[in-house]
BANU-793137 format. One record per residue (C-alpha): residue in one letter; y, z, x. Coordinates in steps of 0.001 Angstrom, whole numbers, padded with zeros to 6 digits, always signed. Each point is the difference from the previous one (the first is absolute). Example, Ala and Ser with C-alpha at 12.3 -4.5 7.8 and 13.67 -1.06 7.14 Angstrom:
<nodes>
A-004500+007800+012300
S+003440-000660+001370
</nodes>
This chain:
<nodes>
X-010030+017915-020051
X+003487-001574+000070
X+000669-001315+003110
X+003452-001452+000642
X+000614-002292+003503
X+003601+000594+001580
X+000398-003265+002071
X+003425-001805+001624
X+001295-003328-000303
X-003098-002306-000042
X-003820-000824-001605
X-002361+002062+002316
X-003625-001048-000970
X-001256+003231+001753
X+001292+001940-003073
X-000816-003075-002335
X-003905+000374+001405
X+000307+004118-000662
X+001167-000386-003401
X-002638-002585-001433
X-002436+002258+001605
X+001431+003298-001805
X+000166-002174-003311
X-003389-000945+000085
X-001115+003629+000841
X+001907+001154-003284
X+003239+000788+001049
X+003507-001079-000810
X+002565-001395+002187
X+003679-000804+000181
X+002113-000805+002868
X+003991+001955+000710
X+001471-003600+001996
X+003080+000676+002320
X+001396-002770+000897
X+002044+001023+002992
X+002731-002385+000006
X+002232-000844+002878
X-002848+002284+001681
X-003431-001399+000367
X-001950-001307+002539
X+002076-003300+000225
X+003365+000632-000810
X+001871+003123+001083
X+003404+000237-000563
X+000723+003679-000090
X+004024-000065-001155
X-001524-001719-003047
X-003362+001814-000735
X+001209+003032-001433
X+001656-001726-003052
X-003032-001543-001499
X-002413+003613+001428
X-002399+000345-002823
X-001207+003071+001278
X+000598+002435-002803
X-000997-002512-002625
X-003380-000520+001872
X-000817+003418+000093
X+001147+000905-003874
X-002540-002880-000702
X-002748+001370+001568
X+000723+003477-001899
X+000134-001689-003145
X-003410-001615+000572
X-001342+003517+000169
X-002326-000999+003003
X-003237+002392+000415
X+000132-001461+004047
X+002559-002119+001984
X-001103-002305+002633
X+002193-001980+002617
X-001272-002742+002596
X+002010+000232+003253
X+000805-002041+002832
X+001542+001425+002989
X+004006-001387-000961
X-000082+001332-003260
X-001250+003218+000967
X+003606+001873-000199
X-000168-001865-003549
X-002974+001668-001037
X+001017+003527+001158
X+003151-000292-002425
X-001816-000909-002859
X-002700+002219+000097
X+002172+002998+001018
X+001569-000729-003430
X-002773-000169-002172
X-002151+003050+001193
X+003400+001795-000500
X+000340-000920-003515
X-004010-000289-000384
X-000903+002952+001905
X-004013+000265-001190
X-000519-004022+000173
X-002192-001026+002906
X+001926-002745+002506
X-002555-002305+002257
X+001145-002242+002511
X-002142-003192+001388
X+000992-003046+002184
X-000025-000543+003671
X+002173+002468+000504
X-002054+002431-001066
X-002637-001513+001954
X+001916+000552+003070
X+001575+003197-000266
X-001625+001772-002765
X+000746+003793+001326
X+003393-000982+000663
X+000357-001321-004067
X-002206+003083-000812
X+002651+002575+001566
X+002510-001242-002958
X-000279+002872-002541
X+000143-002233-002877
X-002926-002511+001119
X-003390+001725-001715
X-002239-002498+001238
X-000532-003005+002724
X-003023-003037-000347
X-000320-001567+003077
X-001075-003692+000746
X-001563-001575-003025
X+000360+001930-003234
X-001125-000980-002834
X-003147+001772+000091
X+001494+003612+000822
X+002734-000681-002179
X-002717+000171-002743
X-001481+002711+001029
X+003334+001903+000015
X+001235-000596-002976
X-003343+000964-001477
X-000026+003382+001536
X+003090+000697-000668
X-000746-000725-004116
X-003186+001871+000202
X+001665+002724+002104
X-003065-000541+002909
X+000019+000823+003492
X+001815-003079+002411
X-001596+001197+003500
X-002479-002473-000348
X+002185-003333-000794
X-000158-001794+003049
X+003351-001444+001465
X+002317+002305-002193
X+002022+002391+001971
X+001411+003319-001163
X+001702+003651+001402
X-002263+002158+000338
X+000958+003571+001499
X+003284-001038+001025
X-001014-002808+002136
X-001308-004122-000572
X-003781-000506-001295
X-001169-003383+000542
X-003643-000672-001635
X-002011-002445+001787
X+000196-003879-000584
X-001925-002112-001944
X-001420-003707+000461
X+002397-002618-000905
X-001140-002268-003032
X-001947-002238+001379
X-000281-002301-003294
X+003173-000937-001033
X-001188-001551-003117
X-001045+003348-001480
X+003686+000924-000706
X+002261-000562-003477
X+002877-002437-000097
X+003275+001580+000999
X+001707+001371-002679
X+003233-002134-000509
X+001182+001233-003171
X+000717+003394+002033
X+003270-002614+000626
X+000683-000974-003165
X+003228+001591-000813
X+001400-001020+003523
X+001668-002944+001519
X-003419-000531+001488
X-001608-003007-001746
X-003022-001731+000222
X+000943-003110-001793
X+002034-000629+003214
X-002602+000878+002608
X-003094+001312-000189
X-000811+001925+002959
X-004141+000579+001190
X-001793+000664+003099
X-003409-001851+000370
X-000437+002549+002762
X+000528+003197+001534
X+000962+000961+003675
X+000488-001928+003409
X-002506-000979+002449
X+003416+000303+002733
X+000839+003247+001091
X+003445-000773+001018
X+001853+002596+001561
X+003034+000107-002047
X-001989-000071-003337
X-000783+002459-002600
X-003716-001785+000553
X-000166+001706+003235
X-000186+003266-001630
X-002460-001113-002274
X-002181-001270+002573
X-000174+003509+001850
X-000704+001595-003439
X-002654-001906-000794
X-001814-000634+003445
X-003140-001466+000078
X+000278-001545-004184
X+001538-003309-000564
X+003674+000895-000772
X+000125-003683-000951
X-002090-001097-003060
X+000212-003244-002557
X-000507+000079-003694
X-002015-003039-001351
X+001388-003318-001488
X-001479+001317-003338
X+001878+002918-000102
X+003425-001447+000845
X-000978-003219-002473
X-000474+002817-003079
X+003455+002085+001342
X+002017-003231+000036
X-002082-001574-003015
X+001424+003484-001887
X+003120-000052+001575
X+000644-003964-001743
X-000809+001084-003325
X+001516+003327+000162
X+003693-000711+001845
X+000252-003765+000622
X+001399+000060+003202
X+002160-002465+001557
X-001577+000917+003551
X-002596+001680+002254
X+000787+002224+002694
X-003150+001077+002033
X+001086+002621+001775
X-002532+000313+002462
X+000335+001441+003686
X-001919-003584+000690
X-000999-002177-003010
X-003337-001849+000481
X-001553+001396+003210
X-003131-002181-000414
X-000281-003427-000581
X-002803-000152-002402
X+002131+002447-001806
X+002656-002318+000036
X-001933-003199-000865
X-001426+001866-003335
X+003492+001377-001150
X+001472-003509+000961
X-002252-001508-002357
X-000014+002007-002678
X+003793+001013+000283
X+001144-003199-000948
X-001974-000695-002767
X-000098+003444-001595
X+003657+001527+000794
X+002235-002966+001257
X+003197+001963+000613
X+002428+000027+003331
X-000827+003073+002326
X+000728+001385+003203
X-001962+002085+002594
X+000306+000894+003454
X-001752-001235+002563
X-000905+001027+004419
X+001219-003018+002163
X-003476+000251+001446
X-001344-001060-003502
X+002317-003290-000013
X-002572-002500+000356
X+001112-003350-001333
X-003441+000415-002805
X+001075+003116-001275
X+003405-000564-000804
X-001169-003245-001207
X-002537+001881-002286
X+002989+002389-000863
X+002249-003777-001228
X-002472-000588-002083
X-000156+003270-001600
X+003819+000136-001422
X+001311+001910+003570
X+004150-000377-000147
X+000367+002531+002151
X-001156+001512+003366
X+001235+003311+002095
X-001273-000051+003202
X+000381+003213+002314
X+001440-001407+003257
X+001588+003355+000869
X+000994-000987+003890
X+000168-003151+001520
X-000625+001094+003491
X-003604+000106+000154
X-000242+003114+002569
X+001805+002077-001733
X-002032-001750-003279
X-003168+000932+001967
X+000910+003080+001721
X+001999+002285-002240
X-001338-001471-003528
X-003567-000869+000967
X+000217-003300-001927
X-002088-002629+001890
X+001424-003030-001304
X+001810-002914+002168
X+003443-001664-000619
X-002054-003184-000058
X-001809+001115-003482
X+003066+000876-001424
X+001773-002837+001127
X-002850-002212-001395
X-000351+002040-003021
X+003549+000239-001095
X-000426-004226+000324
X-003086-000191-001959
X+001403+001793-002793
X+003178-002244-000275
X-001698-002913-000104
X-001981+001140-003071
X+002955+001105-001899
X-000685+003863+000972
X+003435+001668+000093
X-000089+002273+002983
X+001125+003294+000313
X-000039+001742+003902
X+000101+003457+000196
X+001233+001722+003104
X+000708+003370+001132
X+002961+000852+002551
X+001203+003155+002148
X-004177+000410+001352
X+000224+001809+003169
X+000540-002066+003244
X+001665-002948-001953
X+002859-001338+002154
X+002310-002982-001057
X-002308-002567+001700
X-002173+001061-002564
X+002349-000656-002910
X+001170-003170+001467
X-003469-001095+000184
X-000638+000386-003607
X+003084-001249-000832
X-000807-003305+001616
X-003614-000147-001404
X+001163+000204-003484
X+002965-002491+000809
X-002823-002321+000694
X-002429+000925-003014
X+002457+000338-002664
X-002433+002155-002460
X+001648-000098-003590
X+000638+003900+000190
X+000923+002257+002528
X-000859+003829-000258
X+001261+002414+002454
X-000596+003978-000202
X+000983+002462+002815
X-003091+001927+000844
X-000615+003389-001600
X-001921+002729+001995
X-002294+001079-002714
X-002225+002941+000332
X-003138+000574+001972
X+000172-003899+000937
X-001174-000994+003378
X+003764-001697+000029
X+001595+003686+000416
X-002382+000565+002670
X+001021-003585+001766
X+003627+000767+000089
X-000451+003179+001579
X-002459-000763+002717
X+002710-002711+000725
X+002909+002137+000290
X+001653-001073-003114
X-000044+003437-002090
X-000378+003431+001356
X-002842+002596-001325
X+002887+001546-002237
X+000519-003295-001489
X-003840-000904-000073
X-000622+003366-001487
X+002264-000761-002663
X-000805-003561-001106
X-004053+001118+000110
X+001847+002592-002991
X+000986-003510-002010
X+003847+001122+000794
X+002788-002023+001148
X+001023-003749-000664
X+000825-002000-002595
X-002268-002588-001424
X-001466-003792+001819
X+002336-001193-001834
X+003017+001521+000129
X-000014+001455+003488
X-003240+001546+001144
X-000137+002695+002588
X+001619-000871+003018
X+002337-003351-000130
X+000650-001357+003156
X+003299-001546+000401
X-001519-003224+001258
X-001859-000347-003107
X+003119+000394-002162
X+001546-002900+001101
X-003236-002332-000267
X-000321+001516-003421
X+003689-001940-001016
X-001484-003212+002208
X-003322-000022-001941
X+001515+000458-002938
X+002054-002952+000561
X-002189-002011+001168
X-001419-002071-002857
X+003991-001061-000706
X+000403-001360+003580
X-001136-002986+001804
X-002672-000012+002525
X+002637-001179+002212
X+002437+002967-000636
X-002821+002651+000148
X-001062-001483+003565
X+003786+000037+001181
X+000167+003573-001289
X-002594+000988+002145
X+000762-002107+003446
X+003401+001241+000228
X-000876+003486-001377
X+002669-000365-002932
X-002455+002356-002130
X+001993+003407+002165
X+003198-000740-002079
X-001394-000104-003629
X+000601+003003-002036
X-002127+002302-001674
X-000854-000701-003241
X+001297+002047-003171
X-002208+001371-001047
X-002610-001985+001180
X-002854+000109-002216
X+002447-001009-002775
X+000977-003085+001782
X-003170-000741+000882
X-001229-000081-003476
X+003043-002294-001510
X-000185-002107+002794
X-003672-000387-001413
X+001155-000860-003334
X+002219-002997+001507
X-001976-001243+001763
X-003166-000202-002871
X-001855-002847-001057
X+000261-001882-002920
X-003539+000993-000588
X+000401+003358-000981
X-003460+001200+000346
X-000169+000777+003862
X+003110+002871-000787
X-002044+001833-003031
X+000023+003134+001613
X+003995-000618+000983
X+000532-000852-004007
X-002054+003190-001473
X+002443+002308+002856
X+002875-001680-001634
X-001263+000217-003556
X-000579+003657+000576
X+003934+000579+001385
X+001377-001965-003139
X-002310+002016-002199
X+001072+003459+001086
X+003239-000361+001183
X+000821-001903-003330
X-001296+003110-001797
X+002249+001935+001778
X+002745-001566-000948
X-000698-000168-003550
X-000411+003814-000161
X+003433+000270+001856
X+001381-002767-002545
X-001473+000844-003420
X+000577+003937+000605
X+003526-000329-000847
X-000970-002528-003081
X-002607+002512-001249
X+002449+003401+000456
X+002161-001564-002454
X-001958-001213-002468
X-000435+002121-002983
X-002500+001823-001609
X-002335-000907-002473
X+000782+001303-003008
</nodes>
């Protein structure tokens, strides 16, 4: 069958995984990129976006590919994304099949399933139905029995039962990267793997905590072996000579012998930067020494809240300011750059609470500072939180467990407390002001008067860019989301440019 893959503004592995495995079972593949600009995940400026909208062009190219099925993977903020696309092509492709996958499928599948264009939904992992899908659909055989696909069926949602999770890692293909190839997406740059799958956390906020209740009773979180990721990367080197690694891992190297044999045979068979993120309760001094030895540059490290009730209590992370603290150290003083992640606007933060973090970081200094404003996804424990709390009524619960409302983590979330808006332009700051100005900022509450960014994502990510190292390396993932803005909206211009050029050029004779 041809398959085509409609996917937004970055690499997603998921589809990379899905496509190897329809290659391999004798199909052919070919991917309709959109890359959203002024309107992704990251950067939303929406007196801009509609400019450079590639809608139409995206959808003509998936026409002219003459797909035989059409599959999406969803999260939960590009949902209204999806709906626009598909809506599109089934109009113009009325007999083509459209499945949907991702975690927001997992979620809310009935809800996606209600959309009349959307044919099909695989929940959690899909590789294996995804198969089986595509071949019934080529040998026109019966579906019922192709557990985690979900269909209509006599007007309402049909969800076949779920099957085991993978358990061996190893038994699956290398993601296909050359479904990229004719993007900005390159793996010279950065190539991007995962030596594992899952989290053993179940963090309320997370898309893991989903997964967890899906899969109750397997291990949601699973490892592949150091042989497998040796031959990937070994393939990978040969292949696309990349400049740099990015594990992207929920947590890289849960296990210490794990980490001694990769460690080992990392550096003598692969030998390139990488990065990976890491649990401050994995932060012992001998694993991030394991991880110096390896080639580590970089390290993003989950923090999320400093307060370590509300840490505790509404995110049901265990760890202690004193292993961050300790961790964010130990990584420093082995040349780690160090990236802390945090979330703001949870329910019950107060400004003592931002003020606390504020001061914590004043002290620790980590190389990078990311914020994101929480997002209510759906069917997460967190929705429940905030409304057994008082923070969102059922109307408002009902409607986030649907995946609707708010922007993204990164450009606004759900719910953005005013609090948090101003500590967004003081954290921001932060790595341009002395230790001694943050701390006066904070005793004589100064931080009440600054203004709200514009647009503060934007900011945020400039700010970034003045404030990189000379070492380049730790910002790889800031210099492909550059590269890919300077790729497209370059294009753009040259088709606004050269169109004048070509209309008056004659014609060959």
């Amino acid at each position: 069958m041809r398959v085509v893959f409609v996917y937004p503004a970055f690499e997603n592995l998921g589809i990379e995984y899905l496509s190897a495995m329809a290659r391999a079972a004798g199909h052919s593949t070919a991917l309709a990129f959109d890359p959203c600009l002024f309107d992704d995940q990251f950067t939303d400026l929406p007196l801009i976006a509609p400019f450079f909208d590639r809608g139409a062009q995206v959808v003509q190219q998936v026409v002219d590919l003459k797909p035989e099925i059409v599959c999406f993977s969803l999260v939960s903020d590009r949902y209204w994304w999806f709906q626009a696309r598909a809506a599109a092509i089934k109009k113009l492709l009325p007999g083509v099949p459209i499945v949907a996958g991702g975690i927001h499928v997992t979620s809310v599948p009935e809800v996606v399933l209600e959309q009349p264009f959307c044919d099909f939904v695989v929940t959690g992992e899909g590789e294996e139905a995804f198969i089986e899908l595509l071949d019934c659909l080529e040998r026109d055989r019966d579906y019922a029995r192709v557990r985690n696909l979900g269909y209509e069926r006599n007007g309402s949602a049909h969800l076949n039962p779920k099957r085991p999770l993978i358990d061996d890692l190893d038994v699956l293909p290398f993601p296909d990267k050359e479904l990229y190839r004719d993007t900005s997406v390159s793996s010279r740059d950065l190539y991007t793997i995962m030596a594992s799958r899952g989290c053993p956390l179940r963090c309320t906020f997370c898309n893991n905590n989903v997964y967890h209740r899906e899969y109750k009773g397997q291990s949601w979180s699973r490892t592949r072996s150091v042989d497998s990721v040796m031959a990937e990367l070994r393939h990978a080197v040969a292949r696309y000579e990349p400049v740099e690694i990015n594990f992207y891992d929920e947590i890289f190297a849960l296990k210490d012998s794990w980490l001694e044999e990769f460690t080992h045979r990392y550096k003598r068979e692969i030998a390139l930067p990488f990065m990976a993120c890491l649990y401050p309760g994995f932060l012992q001094d001998h694993r991030i020494a394991m991880l110096a030895e390896a080639g580590c540059v970089k390290v993003d490290i989950g923090v999320q809240a400093v307060n370590e009730e509300m840490r505790r209590e509404i995110m049901l992370r265990k760890d202690t300011n004193e292993e961050i603290a300790r961790g964010i150290r130990s990584l420093k003083h082995h040349g780690i750059t160090v990236a802390a992640e945090n979330i703001v606007s949870t329910p019950g933060e107060r400004e003592n609470h931002l003020v606390e973090m504020a001061r914590f970081y004043n002290e620790l200094r980590p190389d990078i500072l990311k914020f994101y404003w929480l997002k209510y996804y759906p069917k997460t424990e967190m929705v429940d939180v905030a409304h057994r709390l008082g923070h969102i009524d059922d109307d408002t619960r009902d409607r986030f467990h649907r995946g609707e409302g708010g922007k993204s983590i990164a450009t606004g979330g759900s719910l953005p407390s005013a609090d948090a808006r101003k500590f967004y332009t003081l954290f921001v700051l932060l790595p341009f002001l002395s230790q001694r100005t943050v701390t006066a900022i904070l005793d004589r509450r100064l931080y009440r008067f600054l203004p709200n960014l514009w647009f503060p994502r934007v900011s945020y990510l400039i700010l970034r860019w003045l404030n990189k190292k000379k070492d380049h390396r730790s910002e790889a993932i800031l210099h492909r989301y550059t590269k890919h803005y300077r790729h497209y909206v370059g294009e753009w211009l040259g088709e606004r440019l050269l169109w004048p050029i070509r209309r008056r050029a004659p014609l060959p004779a």
